[in-house]
Structures are given as structure tokens and as C-alpha cells.
Backbone as CSV, one residue per row, in Angstrom:
resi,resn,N_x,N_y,N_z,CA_x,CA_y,CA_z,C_x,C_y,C_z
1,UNK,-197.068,-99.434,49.562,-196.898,-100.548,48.663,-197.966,-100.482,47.558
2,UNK,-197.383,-100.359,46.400,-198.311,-100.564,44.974,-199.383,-102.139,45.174
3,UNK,-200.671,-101.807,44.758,-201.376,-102.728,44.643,-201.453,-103.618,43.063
4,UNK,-201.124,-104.951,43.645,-200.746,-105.628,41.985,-202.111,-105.860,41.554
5,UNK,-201.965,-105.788,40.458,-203.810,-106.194,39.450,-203.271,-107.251,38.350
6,UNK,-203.700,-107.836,38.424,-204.325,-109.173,38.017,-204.950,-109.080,36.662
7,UNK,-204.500,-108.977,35.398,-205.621,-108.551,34.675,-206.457,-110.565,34.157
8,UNK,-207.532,-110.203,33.478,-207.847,-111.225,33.018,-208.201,-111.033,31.521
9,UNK,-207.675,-111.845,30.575,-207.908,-110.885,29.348,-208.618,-111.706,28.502
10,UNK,-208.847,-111.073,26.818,-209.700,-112.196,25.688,-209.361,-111.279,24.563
11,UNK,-209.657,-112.195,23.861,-209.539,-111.773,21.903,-210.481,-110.354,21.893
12,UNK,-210.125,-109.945,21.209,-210.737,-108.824,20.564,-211.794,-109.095,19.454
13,UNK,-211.256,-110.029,18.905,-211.646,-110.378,17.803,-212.998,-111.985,18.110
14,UNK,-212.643,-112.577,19.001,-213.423,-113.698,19.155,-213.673,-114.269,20.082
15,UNK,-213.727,-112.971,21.198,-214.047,-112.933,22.875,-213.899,-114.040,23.390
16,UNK,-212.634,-114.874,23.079,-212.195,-116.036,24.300,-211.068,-115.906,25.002
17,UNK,-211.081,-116.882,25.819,-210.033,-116.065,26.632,-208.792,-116.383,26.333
18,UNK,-207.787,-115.549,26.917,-206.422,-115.412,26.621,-205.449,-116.295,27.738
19,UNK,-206.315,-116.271,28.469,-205.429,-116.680,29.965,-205.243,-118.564,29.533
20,UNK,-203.842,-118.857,30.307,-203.271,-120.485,30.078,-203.307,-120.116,31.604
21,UNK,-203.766,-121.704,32.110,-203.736,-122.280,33.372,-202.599,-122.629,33.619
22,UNK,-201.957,-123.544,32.679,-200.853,-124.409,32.517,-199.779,-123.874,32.956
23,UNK,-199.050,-122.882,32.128,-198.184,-121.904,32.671,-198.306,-120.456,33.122
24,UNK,-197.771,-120.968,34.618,-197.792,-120.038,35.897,-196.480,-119.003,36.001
25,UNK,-197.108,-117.835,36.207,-195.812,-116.623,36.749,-196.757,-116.563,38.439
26,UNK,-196.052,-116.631,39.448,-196.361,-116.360,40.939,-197.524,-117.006,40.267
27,UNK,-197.555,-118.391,40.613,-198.641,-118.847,41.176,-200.464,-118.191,40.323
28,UNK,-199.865,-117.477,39.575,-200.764,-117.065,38.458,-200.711,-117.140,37.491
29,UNK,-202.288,-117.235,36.588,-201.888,-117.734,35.108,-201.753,-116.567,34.012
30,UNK,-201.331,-117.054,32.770,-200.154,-116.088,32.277,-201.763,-115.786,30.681
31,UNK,-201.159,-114.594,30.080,-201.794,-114.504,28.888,-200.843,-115.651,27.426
32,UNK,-201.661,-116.054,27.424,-200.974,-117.140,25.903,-201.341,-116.750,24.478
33,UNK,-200.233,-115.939,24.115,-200.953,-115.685,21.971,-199.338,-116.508,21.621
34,UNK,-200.118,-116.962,20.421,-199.140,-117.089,19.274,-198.676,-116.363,18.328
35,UNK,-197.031,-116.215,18.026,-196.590,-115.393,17.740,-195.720,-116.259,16.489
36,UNK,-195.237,-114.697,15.784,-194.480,-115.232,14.103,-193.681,-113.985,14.125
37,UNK,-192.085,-114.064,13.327,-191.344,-113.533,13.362,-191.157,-113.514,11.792
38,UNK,-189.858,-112.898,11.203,-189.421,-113.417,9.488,-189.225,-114.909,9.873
39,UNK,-188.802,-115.218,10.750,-187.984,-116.527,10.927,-188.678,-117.831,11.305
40,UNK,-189.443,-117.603,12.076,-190.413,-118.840,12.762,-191.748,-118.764,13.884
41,UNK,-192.063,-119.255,13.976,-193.522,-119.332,14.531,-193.675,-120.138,15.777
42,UNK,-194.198,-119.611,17.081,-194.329,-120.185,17.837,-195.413,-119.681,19.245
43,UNK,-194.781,-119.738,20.282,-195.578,-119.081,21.622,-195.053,-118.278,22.576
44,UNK,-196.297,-117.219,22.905,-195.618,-116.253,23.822,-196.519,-116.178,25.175
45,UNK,-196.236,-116.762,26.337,-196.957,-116.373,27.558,-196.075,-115.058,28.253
46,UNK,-197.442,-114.011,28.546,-197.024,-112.943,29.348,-197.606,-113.020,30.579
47,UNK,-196.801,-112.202,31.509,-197.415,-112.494,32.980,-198.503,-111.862,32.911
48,UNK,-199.856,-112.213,33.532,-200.969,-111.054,33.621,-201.046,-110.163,34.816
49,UNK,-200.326,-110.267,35.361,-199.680,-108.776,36.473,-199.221,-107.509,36.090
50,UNK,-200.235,-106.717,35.498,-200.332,-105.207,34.863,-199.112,-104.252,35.353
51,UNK,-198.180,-104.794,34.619,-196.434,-103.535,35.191,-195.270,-104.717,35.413
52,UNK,-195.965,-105.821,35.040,-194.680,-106.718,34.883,-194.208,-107.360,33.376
53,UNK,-192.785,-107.267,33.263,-192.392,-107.793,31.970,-191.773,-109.092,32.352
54,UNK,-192.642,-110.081,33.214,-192.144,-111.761,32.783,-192.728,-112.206,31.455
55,UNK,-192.123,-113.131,30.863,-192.764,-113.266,29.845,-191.547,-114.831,29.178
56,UNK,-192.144,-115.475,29.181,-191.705,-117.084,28.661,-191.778,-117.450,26.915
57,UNK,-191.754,-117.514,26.104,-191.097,-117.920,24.838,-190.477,-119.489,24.297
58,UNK,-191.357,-119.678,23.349,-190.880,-121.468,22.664,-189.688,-121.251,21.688
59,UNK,-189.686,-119.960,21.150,-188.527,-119.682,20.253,-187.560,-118.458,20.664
60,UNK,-186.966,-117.998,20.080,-185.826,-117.401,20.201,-186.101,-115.844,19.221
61,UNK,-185.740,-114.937,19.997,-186.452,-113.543,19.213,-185.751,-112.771,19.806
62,UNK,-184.479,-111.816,18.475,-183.860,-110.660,18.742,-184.431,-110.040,19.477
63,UNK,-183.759,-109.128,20.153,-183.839,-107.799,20.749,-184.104,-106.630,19.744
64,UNK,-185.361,-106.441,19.898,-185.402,-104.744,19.320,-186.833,-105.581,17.862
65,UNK,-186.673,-106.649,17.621,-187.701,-107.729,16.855,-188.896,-107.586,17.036
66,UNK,-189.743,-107.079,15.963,-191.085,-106.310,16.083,-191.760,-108.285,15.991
67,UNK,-192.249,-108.802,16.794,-193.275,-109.923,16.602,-194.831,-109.549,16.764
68,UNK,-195.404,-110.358,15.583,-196.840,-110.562,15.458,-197.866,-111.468,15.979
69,UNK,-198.571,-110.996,16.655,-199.090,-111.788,17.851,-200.685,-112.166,17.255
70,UNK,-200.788,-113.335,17.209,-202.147,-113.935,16.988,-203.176,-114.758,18.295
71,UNK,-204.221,-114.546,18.011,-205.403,-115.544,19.438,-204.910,-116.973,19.055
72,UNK,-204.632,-117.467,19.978,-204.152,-119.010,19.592,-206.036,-119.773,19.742
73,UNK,-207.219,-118.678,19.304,-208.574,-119.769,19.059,-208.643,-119.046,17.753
74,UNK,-208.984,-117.681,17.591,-208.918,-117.875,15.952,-208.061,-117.790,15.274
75,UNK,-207.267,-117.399,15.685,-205.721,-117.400,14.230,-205.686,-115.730,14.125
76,UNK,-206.727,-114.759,14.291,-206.683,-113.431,14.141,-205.359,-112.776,14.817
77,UNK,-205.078,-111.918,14.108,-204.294,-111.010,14.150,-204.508,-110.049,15.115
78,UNK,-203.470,-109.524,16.658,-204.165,-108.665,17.562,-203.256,-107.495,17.349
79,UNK,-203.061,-106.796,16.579,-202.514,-105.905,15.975,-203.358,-105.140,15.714
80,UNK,-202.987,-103.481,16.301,-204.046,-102.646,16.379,-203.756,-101.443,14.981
81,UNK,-204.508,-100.265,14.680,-203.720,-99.341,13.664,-203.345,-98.108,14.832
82,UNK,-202.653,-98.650,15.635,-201.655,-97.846,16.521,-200.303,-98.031,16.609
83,UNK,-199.451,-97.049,16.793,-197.995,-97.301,17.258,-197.704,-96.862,18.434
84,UNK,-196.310,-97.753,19.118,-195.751,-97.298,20.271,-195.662,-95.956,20.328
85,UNK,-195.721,-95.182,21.484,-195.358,-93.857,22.020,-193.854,-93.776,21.827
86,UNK,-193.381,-94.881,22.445,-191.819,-94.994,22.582,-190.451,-95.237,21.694
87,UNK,-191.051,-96.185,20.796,-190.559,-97.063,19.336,-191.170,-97.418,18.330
88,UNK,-192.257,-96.637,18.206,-193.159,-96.387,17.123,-193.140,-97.890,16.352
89,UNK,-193.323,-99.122,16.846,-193.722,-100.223,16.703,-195.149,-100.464,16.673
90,UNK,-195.821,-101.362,15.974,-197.355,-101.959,16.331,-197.320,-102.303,17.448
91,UNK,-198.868,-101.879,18.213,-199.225,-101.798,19.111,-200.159,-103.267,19.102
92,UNK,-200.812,-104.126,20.003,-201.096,-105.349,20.337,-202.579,-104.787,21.377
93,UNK,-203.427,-105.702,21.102,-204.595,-104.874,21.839,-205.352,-106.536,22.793
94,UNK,-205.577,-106.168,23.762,-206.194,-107.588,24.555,-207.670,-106.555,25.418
95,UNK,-208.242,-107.592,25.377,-210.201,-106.957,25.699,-209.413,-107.699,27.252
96,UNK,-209.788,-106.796,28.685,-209.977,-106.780,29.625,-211.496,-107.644,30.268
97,UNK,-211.597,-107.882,30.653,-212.795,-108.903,31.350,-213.371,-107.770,32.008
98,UNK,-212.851,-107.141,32.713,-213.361,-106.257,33.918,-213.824,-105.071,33.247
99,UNK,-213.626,-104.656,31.945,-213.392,-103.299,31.228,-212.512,-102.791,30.541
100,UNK,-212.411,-101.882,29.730,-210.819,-101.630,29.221,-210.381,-102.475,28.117
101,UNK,-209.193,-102.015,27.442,-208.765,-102.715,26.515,-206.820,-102.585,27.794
102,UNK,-206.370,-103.608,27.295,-204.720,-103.228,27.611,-203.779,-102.997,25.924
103,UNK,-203.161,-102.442,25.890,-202.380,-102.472,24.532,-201.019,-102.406,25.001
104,UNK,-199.903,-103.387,24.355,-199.079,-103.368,24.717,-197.963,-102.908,23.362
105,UNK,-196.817,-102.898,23.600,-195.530,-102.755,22.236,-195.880,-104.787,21.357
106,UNK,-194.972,-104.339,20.273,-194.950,-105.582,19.655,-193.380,-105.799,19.670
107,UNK,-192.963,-104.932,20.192,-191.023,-105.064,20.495,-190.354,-105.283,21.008
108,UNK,-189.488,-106.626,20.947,-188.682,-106.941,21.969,-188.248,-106.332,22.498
109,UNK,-188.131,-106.167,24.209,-187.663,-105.124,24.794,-187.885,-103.673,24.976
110,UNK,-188.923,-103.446,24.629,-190.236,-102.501,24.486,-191.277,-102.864,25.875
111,UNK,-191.248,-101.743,27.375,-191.929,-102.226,27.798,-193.291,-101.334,27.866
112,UNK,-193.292,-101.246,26.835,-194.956,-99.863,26.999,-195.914,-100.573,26.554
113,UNK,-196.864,-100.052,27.706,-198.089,-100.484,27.973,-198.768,-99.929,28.282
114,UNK,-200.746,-99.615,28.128,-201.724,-98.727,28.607,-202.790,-99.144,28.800
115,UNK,-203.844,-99.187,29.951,-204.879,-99.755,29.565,-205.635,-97.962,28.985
116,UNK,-206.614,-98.298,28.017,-207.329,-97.706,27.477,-208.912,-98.021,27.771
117,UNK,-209.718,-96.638,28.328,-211.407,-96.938,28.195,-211.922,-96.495,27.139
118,UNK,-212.829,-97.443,26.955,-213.642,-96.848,25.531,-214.792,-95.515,26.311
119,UNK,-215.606,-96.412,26.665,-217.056,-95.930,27.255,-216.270,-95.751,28.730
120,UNK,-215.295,-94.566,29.115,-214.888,-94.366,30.413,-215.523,-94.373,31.345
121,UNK,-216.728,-94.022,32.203,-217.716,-94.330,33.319,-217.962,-95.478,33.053
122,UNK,-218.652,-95.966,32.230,-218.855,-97.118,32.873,-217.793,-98.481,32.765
123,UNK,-216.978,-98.440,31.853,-215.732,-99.193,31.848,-214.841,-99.205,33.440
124,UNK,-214.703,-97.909,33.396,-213.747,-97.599,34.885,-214.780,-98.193,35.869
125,UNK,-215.972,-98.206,35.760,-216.401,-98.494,37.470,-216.546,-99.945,37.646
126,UNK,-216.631,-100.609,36.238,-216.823,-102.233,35.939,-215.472,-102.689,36.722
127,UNK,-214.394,-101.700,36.076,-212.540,-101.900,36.375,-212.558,-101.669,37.687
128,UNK,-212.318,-100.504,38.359,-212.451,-100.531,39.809,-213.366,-101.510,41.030
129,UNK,-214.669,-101.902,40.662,-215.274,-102.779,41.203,-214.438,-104.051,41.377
130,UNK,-213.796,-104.470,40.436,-213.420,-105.727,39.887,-211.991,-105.949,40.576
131,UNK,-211.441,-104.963,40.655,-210.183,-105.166,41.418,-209.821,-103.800,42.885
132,UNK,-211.162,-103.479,43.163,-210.999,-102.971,44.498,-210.381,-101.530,44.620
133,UNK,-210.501,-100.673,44.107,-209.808,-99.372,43.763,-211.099,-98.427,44.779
């Protein structure tokens, strides 16, 4: 049986955190950015269970719909100068608590995802400590 991880995440930009109490996937709390489309503006909670695509929505967003994801504390933009591997979409970047960055697609229905180390030794052993590896 795969061991689930938990991530806990924050801005990149203004090291607060990402995580909503409020709304729960399993009994766990979810990552919360605000998001903008051509069309309208609203909220996106993702599950923080690293390999799961739950993910809850205030508005309504095509399939295949590149959305732009902002820190709902500063308004910054978490949009990295990377593209998907898969759909060559903007890539979305969240600072890990434990170490690591996670980067995810910005595309509906896009489920690629990576965590990335900067400073690998000591990032990875902060990461492994933290969730038991």
C-alpha cells in the first residue's frame, strides 16, 4: 500500500500559508488560491494529498482552460517561467513547509505534478523527516 503525504504548503511569494481549515477533502484541509479565467474570477481548493486530483471550485471552468492562480494574502501571481511536460501550459509553484517546492499544470484536466528540490540534501532530509520516509 502507497503511503499518502500530506503536503502542507505557502506562497512563494509571501510565505503564508496556503492551507483552508474550512474546507475539508478526507477529513483534511485543502490548499486555497484564487483563481481568474477570460471570464470570471473566483476560488480553487485542491486536496493536499500529493497524487490526488480532488479539487472544489466557486465557478465554472472549461475543460482543457489554462486558469491563473493567485495567494488569496497577496494577490501575487503563482505562475512559474515553466511549462507542463505534458500540455505545455503554465506551470503553478507552492513552497512546501517540509522542503521542496510542488508545481503543478494550470489546465483543466491536466494532472501533472512534481515536487522539485532546490538545495537537494538538505531539502530531502527536512522532506523525509517530516513525513517518515
Amino acid at each position: 500500500m502507497e503511503k499518502e503525504v500530506s503536503l502542507s504548503v505557502k506562497c512563494p511569494m509571501c510565505d503564508s500559508s496556503l492551507m483552508e481549515n474550512h474546507v475539508l477533502f478526507g477529513n483534511k484541509p485543502t490548499v486555497k488560491v484564487n483563481i481568474e479565467t477570460e471570464h470570471d474570477r473566483g476560488v480553487l481548493w485542491l486536496s493536499c494529498i500529493y497524487g490526488s486530483s480532488e479539487k472544489k471550485l466557486s465557478i465554472e471552468i472549461a475543460d482543457g482552460e489554462i486558469v491563473d492562480m493567485y495567494c488569496p494574502h497577496c494577490n501575487k501571481e503563482l505562475a512559474i517561467e515553466d511549462n507542463c511536460h505534458e500540455c505545455n501550459a503554465p506551470l503553478v509553484a507552492f513552497v512546501i513547509k517540509a522542503g521542496g517546492v510542488v508545481r503543478i499544470c494550470s489546465r483543466k484536466g491536466c494532472d501533472s505534478h512534481h515536487i522539485v528540490f532546490k538545495e537537494v540534501s538538505a531539502e530531502m532530509s527536512k522532506f523525509y523527516y517530516e513525513y517518515g520516509f
